[in-house]
C-alpha positions as CSV (number, residue, x, y, z in Angstrom):
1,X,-10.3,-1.8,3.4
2,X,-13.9,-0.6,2.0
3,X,-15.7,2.0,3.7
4,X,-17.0,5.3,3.7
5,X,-15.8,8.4,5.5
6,X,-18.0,8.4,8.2
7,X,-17.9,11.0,10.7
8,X,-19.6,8.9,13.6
9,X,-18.0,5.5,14.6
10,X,-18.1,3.0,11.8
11,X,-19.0,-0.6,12.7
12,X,-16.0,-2.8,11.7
13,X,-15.7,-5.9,10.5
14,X,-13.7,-8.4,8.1
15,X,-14.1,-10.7,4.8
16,X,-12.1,-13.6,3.9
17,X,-11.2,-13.9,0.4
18,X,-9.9,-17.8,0.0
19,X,-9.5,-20.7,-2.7
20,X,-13.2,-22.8,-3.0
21,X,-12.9,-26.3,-1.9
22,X,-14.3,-28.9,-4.9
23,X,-18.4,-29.2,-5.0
24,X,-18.4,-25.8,-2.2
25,X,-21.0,-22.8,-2.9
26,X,-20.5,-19.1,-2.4
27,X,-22.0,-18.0,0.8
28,X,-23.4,-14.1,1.1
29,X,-20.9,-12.4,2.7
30,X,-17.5,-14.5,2.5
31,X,-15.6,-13.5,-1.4
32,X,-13.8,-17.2,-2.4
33,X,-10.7,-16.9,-4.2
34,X,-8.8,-19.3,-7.0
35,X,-6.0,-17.8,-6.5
36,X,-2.8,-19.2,-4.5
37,X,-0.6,-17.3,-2.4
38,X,2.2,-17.9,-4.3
39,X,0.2,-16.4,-7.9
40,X,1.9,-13.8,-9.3
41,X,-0.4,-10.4,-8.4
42,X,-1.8,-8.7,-11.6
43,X,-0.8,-6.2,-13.0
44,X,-2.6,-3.0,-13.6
45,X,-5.0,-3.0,-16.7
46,X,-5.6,1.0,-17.1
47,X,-3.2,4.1,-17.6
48,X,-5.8,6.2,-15.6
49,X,-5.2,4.4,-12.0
50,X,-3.7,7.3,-10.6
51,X,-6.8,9.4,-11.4
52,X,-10.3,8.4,-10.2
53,X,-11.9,11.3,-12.3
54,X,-10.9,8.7,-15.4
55,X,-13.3,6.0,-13.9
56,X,-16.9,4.8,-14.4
57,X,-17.9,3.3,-10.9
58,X,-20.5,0.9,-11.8
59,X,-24.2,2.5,-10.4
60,X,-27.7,0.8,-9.6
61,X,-30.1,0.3,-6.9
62,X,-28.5,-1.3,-4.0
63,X,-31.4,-1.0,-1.7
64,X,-30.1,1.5,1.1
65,X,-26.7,0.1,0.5
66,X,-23.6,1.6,-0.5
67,X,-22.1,-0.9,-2.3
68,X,-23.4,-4.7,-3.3
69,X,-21.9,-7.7,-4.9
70,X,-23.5,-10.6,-6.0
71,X,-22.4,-13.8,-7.4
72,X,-19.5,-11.3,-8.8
73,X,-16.4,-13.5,-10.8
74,X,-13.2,-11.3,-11.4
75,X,-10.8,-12.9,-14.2
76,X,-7.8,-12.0,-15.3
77,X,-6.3,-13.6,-18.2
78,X,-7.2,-17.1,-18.1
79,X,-7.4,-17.3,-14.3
80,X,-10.3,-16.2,-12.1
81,X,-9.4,-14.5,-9.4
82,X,-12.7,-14.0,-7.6
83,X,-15.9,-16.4,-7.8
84,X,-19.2,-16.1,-6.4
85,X,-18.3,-13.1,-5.1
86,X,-21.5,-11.6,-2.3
87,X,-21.1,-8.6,0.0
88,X,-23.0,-5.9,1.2
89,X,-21.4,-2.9,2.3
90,X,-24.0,-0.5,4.6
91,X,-23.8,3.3,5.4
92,X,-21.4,3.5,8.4
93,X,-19.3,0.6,8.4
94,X,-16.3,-0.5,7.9
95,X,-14.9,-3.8,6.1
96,X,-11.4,-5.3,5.7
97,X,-10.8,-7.7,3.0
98,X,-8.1,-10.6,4.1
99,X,-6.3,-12.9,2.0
100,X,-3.3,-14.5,0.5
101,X,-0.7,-12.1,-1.7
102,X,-2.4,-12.3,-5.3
103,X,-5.7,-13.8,-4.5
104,X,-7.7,-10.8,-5.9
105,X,-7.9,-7.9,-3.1
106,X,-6.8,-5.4,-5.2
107,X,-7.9,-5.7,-8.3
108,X,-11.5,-6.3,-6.3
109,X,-11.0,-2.7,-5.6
110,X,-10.3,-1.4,-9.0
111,X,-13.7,-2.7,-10.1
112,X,-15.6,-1.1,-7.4
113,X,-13.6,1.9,-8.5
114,X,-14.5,1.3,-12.1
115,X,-10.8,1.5,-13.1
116,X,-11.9,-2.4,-14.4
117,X,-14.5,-4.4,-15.2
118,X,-15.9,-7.5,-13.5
119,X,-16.4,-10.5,-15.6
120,X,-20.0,-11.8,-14.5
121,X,-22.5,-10.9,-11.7
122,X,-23.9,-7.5,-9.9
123,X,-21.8,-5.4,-8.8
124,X,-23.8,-1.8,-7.5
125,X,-22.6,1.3,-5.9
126,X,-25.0,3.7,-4.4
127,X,-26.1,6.0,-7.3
128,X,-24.6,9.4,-5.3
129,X,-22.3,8.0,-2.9
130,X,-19.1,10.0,-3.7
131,X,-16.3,7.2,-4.4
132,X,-12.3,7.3,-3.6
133,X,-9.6,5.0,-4.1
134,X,-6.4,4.9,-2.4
135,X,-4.0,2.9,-4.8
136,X,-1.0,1.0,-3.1
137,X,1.0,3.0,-6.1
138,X,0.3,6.1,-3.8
139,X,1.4,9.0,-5.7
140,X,4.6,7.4,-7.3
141,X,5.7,9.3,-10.1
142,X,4.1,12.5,-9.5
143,X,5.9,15.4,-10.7
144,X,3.6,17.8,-8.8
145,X,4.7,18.9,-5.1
146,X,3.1,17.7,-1.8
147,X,0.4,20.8,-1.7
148,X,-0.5,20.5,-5.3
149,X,-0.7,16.6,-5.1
150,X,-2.8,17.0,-2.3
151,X,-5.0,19.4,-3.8
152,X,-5.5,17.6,-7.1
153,X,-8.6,15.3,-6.8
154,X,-10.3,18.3,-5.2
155,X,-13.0,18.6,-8.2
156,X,-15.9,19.3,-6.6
157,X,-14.1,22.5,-5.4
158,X,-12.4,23.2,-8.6
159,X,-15.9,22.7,-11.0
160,X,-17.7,25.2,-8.3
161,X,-15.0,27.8,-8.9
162,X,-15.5,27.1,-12.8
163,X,-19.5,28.0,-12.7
164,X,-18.2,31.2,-10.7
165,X,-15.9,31.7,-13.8
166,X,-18.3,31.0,-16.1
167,X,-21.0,33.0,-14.0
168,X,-19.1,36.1,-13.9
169,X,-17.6,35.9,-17.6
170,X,-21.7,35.7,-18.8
171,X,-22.0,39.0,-16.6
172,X,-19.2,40.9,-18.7
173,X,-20.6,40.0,-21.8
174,X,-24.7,41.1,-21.0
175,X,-26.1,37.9,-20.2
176,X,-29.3,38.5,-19.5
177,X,-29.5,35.2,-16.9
178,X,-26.1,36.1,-15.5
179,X,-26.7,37.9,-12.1
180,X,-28.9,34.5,-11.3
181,X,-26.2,32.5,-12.6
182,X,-23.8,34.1,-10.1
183,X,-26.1,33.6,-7.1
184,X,-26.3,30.0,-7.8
185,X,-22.6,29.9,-8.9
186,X,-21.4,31.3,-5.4
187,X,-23.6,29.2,-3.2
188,X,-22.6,26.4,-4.6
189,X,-19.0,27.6,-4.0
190,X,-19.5,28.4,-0.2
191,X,-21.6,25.1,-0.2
192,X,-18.2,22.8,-0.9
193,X,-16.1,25.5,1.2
194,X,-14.3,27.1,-2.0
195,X,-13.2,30.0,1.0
196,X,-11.8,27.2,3.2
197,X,-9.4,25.4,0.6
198,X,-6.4,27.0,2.0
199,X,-6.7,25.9,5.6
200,X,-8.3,22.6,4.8
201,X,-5.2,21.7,2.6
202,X,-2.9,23.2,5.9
203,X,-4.9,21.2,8.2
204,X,-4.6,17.5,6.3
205,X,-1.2,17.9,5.9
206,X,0.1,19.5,9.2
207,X,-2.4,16.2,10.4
208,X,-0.2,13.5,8.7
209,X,2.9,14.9,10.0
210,X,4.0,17.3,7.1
211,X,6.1,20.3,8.2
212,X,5.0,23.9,6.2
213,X,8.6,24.1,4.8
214,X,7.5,20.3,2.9
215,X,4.9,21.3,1.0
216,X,6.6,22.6,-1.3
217,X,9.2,19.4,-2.0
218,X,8.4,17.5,-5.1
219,X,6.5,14.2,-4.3
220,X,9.3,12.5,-6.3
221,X,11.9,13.3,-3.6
222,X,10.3,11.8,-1.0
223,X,10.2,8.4,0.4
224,X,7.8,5.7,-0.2
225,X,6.0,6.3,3.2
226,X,6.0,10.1,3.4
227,X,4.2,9.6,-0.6
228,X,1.6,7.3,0.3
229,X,1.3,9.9,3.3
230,X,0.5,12.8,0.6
231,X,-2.1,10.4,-1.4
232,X,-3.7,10.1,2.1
233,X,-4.2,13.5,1.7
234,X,-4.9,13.6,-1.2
235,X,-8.0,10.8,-0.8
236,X,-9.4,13.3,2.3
237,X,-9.6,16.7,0.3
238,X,-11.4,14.6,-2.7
239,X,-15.0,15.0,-2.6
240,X,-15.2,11.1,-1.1
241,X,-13.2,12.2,1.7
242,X,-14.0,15.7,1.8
243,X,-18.3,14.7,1.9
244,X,-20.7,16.4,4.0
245,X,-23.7,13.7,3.0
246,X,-24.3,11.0,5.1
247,X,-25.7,7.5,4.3
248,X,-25.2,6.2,0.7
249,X,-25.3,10.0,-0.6
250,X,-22.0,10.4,1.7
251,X,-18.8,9.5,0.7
252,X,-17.2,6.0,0.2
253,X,-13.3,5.3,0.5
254,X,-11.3,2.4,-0.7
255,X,-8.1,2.0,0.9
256,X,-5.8,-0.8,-0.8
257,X,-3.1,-1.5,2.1
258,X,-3.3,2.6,3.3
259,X,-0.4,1.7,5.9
260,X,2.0,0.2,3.0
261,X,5.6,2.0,4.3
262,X,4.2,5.0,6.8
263,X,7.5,4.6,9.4
């Protein structure tokens, strides 16, 4: 699924992604796919998937939207996965992409995400949409436990708390600029609820079902469903998840198969 984590309720609606038929063109809106059902799904092309922060999600004018492709082609190795790729993605809504085991879904994802590269065409993400990525991997071979997992895309919390640092380490040593420094530094803190972490972190996880006496388990322990449970929490106390913009300065999540095991 690609959408954004809207706070009012998001229009919904679905793409196929299938093989062309001979002498067919794209049309906007529907992804065609070479791919057969019974292709072999790639495999993953970075070492950074299980860390957003490592990406470069590809920017540019989209023209109010928060993400466009056009006339996008996705290959990998000597195969194309996706060609003539069109969509529009607008503020709000919600779209599922549909289609055969291998065709492409995923690794569609990954280049939104900017954990890949597309092969030819546009493909735009609104220049300050903030941009999350739930990977099928979930949190598989994570040594941290469930709270720490949780709280480690949390960035935008974690830089303002690094200016405050910084802020307050300028005042010990005479800065002249410091006290203005600080001011700044701590709005911007209270601005991304740096007082709040705590309870935010308590409320996710007593939301997907986690008892208090869990948090502390080690991801690795747990089973496939309760670990893509934690990398839901994970994707809704990033900044993506966690955004209080709206429109295409708001944030924008991609789920690839969120309800893989959950019992």
């Amino acid at each position: 699924a690609i959408g954004r984590g809207a706070r009012a309720a998001p229009r919904a609606r679905a793409r196929s992604m299938s093989a062309p038929r001979a002498g067919s063109e794209a049309r906007p809106g529907l992804i065609r796919c070479r791919a057969q059902a019974s292709s072999p799904s790639p495999t993953a092309e970075t070492a950074c998937s299980s860390r957003l922060t490592c990406a470069e999600v590809p920017r540019g004018d989209t023209a109010g939207a928060m993400m466009t492709l056009d006339d996008v082609r996705v290959t990998v190795g000597d195969r194309d996965l996706l060609v003539g790729a069109n969509l529009r993605v607008e503020p709000g809504e919600t779209v599922g992409l549909v289609g055969a085991n291998g065709c492409g879904k995923s690794t569609l994802l990954r280049c939104v995400s900017g954990l890949r590269s597309h092969d030819a065409g546009e493909l735009r993400v609104a220049q300050r949409a903030d941009v999350g990525y739930l990977e099928q991997t979930a949190v598989s071979g994570s040594k941290l436990t469930v709270a720490e997992e949780a709280r480690s895309r949390m960035t935008h919390v974690k830089a303002a708390q690094d200016a405050v640092r910084a802020a307050e380490e300028a005042m010990a040593d005479g800065d002249a600029n410091a006290a203005a420094m600080l001011v700044a530094a701590n709005d911007a803190f209270e601005a991304v609820g740096g007082n709040t972490v705590e309870r935010r972190v308590a409320d996710v996880l007593t939301g997907l079902g986690f008892a208090k006496e869990a948090w502390d388990r080690p991801c690795a322990a747990l089973s496939g469903g309760w670990q893509m449970r934690v990398a839901l929490a994970r994707l809704l106390l990033s900044p993506a998840g966690d955004s209080r913009n709206s429109g295409i300065t708001g944030g924008f999540l991609l789920l690839d198969e969120p309800t893989n095991h959950l019992d």
